[in-house]
C-alpha positions in Angstrom: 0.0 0.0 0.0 3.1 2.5 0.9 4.5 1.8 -2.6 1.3 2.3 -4.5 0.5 5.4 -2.4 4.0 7.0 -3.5 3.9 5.8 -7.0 1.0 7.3 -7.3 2.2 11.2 -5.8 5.1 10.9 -8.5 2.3 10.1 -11.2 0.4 13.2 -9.9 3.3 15.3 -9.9 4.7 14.3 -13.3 0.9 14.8 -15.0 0.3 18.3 -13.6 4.1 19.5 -14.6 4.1 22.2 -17.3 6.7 22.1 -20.5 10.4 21.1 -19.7 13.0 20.2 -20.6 11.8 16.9 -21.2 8.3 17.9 -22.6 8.3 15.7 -25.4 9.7 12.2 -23.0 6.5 13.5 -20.4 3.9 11.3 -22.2 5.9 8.3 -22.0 7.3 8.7 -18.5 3.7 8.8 -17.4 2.7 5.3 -19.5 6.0 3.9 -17.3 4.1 5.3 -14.0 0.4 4.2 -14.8 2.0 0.3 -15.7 3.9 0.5 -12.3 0.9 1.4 -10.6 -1.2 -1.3 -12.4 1.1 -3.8 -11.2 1.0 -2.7 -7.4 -2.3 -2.5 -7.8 -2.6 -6.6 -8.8 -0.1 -7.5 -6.2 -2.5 -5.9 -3.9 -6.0 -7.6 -5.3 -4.1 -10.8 -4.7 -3.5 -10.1 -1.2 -7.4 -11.1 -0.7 -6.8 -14.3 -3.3 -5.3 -17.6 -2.4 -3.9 -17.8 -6.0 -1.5 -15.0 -7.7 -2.7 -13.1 -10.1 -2.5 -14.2 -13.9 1.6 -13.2 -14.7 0.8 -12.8 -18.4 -1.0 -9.2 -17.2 2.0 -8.1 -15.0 4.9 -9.5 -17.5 3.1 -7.2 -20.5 3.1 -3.7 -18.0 6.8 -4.8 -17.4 7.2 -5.0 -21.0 4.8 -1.4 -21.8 7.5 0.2 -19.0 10.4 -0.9 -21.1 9.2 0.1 -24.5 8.0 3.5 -23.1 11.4 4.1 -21.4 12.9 3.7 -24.7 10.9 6.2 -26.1 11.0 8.8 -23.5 15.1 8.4 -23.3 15.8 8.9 -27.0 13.4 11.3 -27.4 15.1 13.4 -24.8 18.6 13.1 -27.0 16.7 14.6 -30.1 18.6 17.4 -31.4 16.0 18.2 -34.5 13.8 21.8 -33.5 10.7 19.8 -34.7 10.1 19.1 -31.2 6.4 19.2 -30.6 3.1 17.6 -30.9 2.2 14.4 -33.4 4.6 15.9 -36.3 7.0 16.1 -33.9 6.9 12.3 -32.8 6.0 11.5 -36.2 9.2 12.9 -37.1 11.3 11.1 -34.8 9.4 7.6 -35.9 10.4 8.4 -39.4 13.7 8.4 -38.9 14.6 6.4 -36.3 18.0 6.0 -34.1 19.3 2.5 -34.8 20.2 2.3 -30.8 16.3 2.9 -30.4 15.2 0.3 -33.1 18.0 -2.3 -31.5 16.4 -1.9 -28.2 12.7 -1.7 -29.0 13.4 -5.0 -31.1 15.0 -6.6 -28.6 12.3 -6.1 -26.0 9.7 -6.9 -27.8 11.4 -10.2 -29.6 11.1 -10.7 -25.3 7.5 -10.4 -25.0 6.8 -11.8 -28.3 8.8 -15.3 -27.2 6.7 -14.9 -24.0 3.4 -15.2 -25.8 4.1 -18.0 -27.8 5.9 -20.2 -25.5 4.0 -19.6 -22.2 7.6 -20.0 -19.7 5.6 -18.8 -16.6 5.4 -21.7 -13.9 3.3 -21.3 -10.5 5.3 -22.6 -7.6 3.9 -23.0 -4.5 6.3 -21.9 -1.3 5.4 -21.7 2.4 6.9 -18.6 4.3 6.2 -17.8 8.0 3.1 -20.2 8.4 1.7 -18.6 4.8 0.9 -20.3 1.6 2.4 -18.1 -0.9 2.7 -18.7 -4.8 4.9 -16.9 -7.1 6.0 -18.2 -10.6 9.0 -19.3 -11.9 10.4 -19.0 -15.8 12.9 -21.8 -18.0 16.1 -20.9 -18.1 16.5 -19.8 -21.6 13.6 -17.4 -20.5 15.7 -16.2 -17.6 18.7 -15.7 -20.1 16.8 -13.7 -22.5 15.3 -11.4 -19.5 19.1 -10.6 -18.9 20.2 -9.9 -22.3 16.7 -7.3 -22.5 18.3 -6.2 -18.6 21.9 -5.7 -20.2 20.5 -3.8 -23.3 17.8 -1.6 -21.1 21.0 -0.5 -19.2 23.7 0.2 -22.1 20.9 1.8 -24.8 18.5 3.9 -23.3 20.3 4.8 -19.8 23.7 4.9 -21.0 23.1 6.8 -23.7 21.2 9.2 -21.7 23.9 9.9 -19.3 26.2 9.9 -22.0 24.3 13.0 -23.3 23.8 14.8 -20.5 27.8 16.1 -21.0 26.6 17.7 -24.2 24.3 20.5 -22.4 26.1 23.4 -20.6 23.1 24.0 -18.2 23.9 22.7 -15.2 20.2 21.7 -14.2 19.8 20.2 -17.2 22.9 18.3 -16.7 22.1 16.9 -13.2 18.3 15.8 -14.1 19.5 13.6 -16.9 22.0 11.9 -15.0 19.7 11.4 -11.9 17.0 10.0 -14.3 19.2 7.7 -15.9 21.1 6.4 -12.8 17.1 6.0 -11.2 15.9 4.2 -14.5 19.0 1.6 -13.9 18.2 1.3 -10.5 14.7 -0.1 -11.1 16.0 -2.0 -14.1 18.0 -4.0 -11.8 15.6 -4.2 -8.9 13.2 -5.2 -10.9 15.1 -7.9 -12.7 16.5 -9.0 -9.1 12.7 -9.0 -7.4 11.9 -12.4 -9.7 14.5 -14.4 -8.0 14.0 -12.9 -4.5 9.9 -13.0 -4.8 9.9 -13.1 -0.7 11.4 -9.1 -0.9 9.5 -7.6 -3.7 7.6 -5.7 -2.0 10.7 -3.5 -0.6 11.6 -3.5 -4.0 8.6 -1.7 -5.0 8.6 0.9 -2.2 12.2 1.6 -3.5 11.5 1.7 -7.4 8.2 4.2 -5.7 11.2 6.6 -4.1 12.8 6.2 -7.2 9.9 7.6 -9.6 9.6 10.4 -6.9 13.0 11.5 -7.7 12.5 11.4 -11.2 9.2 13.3 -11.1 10.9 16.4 -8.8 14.1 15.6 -11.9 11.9 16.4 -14.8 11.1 20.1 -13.4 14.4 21.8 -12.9 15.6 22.5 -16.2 13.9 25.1 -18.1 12.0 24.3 -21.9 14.4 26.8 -23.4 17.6 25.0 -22.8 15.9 22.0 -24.7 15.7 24.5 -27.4 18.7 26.3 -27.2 20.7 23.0 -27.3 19.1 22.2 -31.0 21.1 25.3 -32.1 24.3 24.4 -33.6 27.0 27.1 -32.1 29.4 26.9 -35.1 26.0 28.2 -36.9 25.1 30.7 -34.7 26.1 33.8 -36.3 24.0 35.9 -38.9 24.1 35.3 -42.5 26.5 38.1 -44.0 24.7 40.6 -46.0 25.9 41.5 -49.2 28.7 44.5 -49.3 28.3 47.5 -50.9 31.3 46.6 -53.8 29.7 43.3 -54.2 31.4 41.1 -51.6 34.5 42.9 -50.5 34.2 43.9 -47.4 36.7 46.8 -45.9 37.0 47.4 -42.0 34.2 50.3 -41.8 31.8 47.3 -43.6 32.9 44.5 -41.1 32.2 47.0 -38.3 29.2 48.4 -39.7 27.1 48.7 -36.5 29.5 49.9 -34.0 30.9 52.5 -36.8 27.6 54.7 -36.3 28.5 55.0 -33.0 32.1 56.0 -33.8 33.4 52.7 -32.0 34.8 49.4 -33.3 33.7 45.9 -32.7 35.7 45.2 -29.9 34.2 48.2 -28.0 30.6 46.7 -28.2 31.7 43.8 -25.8 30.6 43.7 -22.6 28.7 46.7 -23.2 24.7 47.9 -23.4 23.5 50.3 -24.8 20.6 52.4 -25.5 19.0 53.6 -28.8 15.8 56.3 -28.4 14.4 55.9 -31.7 11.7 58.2 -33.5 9.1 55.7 -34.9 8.9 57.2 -38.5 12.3 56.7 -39.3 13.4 53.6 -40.5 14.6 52.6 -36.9 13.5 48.4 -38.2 16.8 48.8 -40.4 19.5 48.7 -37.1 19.2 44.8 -35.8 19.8 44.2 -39.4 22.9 45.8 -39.5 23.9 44.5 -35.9 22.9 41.1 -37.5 25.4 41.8 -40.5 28.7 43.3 -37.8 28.5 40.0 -35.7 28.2 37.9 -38.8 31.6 39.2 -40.3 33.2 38.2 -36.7 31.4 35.2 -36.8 29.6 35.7 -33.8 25.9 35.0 -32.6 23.1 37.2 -32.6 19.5 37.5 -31.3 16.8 40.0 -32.1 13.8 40.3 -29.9 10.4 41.5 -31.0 6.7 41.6 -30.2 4.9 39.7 -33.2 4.2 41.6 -36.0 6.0 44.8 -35.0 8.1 46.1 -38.0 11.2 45.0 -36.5 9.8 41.2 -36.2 8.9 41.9 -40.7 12.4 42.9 -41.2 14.6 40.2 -39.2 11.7 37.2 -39.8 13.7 36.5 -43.2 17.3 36.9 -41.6 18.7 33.1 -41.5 20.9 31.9 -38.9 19.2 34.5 -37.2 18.0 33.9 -33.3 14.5 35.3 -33.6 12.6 35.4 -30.1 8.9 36.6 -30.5 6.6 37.7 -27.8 3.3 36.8 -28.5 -0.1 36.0 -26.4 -0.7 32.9 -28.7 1.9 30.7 -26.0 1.8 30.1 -22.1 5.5 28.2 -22.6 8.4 28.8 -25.3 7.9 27.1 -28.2 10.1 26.5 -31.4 8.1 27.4 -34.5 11.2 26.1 -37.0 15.0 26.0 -36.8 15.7 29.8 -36.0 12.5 31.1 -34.4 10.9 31.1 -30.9 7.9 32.1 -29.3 7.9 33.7 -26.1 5.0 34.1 -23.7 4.4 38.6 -24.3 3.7 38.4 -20.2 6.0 36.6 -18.2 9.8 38.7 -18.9 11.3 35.2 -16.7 11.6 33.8 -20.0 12.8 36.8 -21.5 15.6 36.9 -19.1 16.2 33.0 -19.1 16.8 33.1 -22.8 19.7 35.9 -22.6 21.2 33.9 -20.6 21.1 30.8 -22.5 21.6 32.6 -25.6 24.7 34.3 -24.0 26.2 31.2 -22.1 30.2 30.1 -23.7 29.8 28.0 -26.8 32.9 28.0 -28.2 32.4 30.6 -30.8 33.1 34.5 -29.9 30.7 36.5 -27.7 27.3 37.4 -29.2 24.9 40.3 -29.0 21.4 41.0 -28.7 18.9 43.5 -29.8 16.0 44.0 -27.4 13.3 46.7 -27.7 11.7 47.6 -24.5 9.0 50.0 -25.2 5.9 47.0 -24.6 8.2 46.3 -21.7 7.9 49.7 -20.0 4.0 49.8 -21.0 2.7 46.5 -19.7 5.0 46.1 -16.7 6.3 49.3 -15.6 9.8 51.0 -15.0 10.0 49.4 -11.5 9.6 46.0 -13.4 11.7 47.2 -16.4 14.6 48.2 -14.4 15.4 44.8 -12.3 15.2 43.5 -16.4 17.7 45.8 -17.4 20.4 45.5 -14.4 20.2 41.8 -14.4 20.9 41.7 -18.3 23.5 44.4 -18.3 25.4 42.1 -15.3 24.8 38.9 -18.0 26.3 41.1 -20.4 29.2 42.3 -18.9 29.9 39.0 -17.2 29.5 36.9 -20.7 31.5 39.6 -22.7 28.7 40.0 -24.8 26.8 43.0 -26.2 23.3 44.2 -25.6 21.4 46.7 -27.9 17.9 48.1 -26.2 15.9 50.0 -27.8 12.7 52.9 -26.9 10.4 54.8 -28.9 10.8 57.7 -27.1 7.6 59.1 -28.9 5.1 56.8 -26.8 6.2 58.1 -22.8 6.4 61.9 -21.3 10.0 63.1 -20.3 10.4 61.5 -17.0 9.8 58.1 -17.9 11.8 58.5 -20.4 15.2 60.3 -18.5 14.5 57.3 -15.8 14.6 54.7 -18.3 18.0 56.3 -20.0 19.3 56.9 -16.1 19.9 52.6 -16.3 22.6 53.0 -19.3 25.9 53.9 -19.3 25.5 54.3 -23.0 22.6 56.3 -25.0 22.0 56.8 -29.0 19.6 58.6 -30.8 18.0 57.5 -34.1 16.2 60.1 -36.8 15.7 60.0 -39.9 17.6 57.0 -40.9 20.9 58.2 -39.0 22.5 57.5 -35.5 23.1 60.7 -34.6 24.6 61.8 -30.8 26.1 59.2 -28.6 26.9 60.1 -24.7 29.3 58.4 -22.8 29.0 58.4 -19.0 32.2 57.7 -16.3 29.0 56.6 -13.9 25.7 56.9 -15.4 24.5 58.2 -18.1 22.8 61.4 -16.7 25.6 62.5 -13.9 27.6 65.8 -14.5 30.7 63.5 -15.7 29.0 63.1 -18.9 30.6 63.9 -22.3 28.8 64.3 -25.4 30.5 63.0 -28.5 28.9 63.8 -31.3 30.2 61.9 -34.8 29.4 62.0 -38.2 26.1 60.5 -39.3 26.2 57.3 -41.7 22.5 57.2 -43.7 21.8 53.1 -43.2 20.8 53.3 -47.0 24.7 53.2 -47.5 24.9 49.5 -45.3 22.0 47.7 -46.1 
């Protein structure tokens, strides 16, 4: 009864759990918990029976726990962005791993051999003064149930672990090795219960513990480090636009960006920035040309926009692009194909979770990321806004990366406005197609240290 009690909290837990890291393996990892149940739930019917119940019943849930494992393990290790829903596992089917096919093959070549040849024997045992039955298997049976123990262990759990060094979040990291090293555990107790049939019910209270660790595993990493690990990072960077001269590309072209603001590539890093923009310029023309400065030093870049906002028409055709889209359509992240993502418009924790994946070490040089705030300072408030802004301009400087935010300085009053530039070091104006004035501030940018640099205007007709 304790078994089935706690087997049945990590069934709860694991159904109401939103999207993870390991939304897709969710479905299976539930059919592994409902089969576990089922069987405690026999074992305890035939507490009030003289004879055990039939083993054909609890030998196929044995066999559904395996199959579903192998699923829920190698769909985890899926590096394709076509993630979700039926097209998603439809995807996966079509195409196979040939470690998954071995080891779905193998187990049910098991229960295939176990149907036609019938190996279960009841045998009859007294233990403290009870009549208890249990059954008993042929040897070759036996054999077989090892070589489908040996294969659970090297295919689906090994790998697993095995693939948990190829994620740098942390979280992510420790859940996959605590899942596999749980899913080997109740492997091996369960193989070991059907020669010690006097302590199987221990057994089961253990292998319950076990699917409460695995249900509290399954919530710590975040849905977006599944989807930032699909990105390649030697692909990361923007696709270069073409040059003005038709492909060569002088210094001023490389650093096209940072060259309207009278500074050179190397200056960006580990700097924000902010750019007040007039609406009715063509403002939607700088994340391009940031896009096109961090291709030509082959580094990665990410725009964020609110869905059909005329930055969002302008970068949606950018490839290699990271596109992150706030929209009300979502509740959770979602990858829409290889290079864009929907982010819930509401909830900036996502917001702030994907800087920091998108700015964690990859190997490839430190990337940058345009962010306009303006819906940011409407819906939630400076207050809000500015814990946003000091905890991505510490990611920033920490990562050596760069971070371009944007206002429309049209849509608040003055005050708003000077607080919202009082949280840069670094502020830009955009008109009429130019970046005009840039202020650089010892402190902040509105203390009396301030000096105002003003440099000659590049027209972005000239760059893009």
């Amino acid at each position: 009864m304790v078994a089935t009690a706690i087997a049945v909290g990590a069934l709860v837990i694991t159904i109401r759990q939103k999207n993870t890291f390991f939304f897709d393996s969710r479905f299976f990892l539930i059919i592994t918990n409902l089969s576990f149940v089922a069987v405690l739930g026999q074992e305890i019917l035939t507490n009030f029976s003289v004879l055990p119940a039939k083993e054909d019943a609890s030998f196929g849930l044995t066999c559904l726990q395996l199959l579903a494992l192998g699923f829920a393990s190698f769909l985890v290790q899926r590096t394709s962005s076509s993630f979700c829903g039926i097209k998603g596992f439809l995807g996966f089917l079509s195409r196979p791993p040939k470690r998954f096919l071995a080891y779905e093959i193998t187990v049910l070549s098991w229960a295939l051999a176990a149907f036609i040849s019938r190996p279960f024997v009841q045998v009859p045992v007294s233990w403290a003064g009870d009549g208890v039955y249990y059954y008993s298997y042929s040897s070759w049976f036996g054999s077989f149930g090892l070589l489908v123990l040996a294969g659970f262990l090297f295919l689906p759990v090994l790998s697993l672990y095995s693939y948990s060094s190829h994620t740098r979040d942390l979280d992510a990291t420790k859940s996959m090795r605590l899942i596999s090293c749980s899913w080997a555990s109740f492997g091996v107790l369960g193989f070991v219960g059907v020669s010690f049939p006097y302590f199987q019910g221990f057994f089961n209270e253990v292998n319950s513990f076990l699917l409460i660790l695995i249900a509290y595993a399954l919530k710590e990493p975040t849905i977006l480090s599944r989807i930032m690990m699909s990105f390649d990072p030697s692909s990361r960077s923007g696709n270069p636009l073409p040059g003005r001269d038709g492909g060569k590309i002088g210094l001023w072209k490389t650093d096209c960006f940072s060259a309207l603001l009278g500074l050179n590539h190397v200056d960006l890093l580990g700097r924000t920035m902010l750019i007040e923009y007039d609406p009715s310029g063509r403002f939607e023309e700088i994340p391009q040309v940031l896009v096109q400065e961090f291709a030509m030093h082959t580094g990665p870049v990410a725009i964020f926009s609110a869905l059909g906002s005329p930055v969002y028409l302008r970068s949606k055709t950018l490839e290699k692009t990271r596109l992150f889209v706030f929209s009300t359509e979502t509740s959770s992240p979602t990858m829409t194909t290889d290079e864009h993502i929907l982010l819930p418009e509401r909830d900036a924790n996502f917001l702030l979770d994907a800087v920091d994946k998108f700015l964690e070490p990859s190997g490839v040089q430190p990337g940058g990321f345009f962010l306009d705030i303006t819906d940011l300072v409407v819906s939630q408030g400076y207050e809000r806004v500015h814990g946003i802004v000091t905890f991505l301009s510490e990611l920033v400087e920490r990562r050596s990366g760069t971070g371009v935010f944007a206002i429309n300085r049209d849509a608040f009053d003055e005050k708003v406005l000077l607080q919202v530039k009082g949280l840069f070091n670094n502020v830009a104006r955009f008109a009429s197609g130019t970046l005009g004035t840039i202020h650089f501030a010892i402190d902040r940018a509105l203390d009396l240290t301030t000096v105002s640099s003003t440099i000659t205007s590049l027209t972005l007709s000239k760059l893009v």
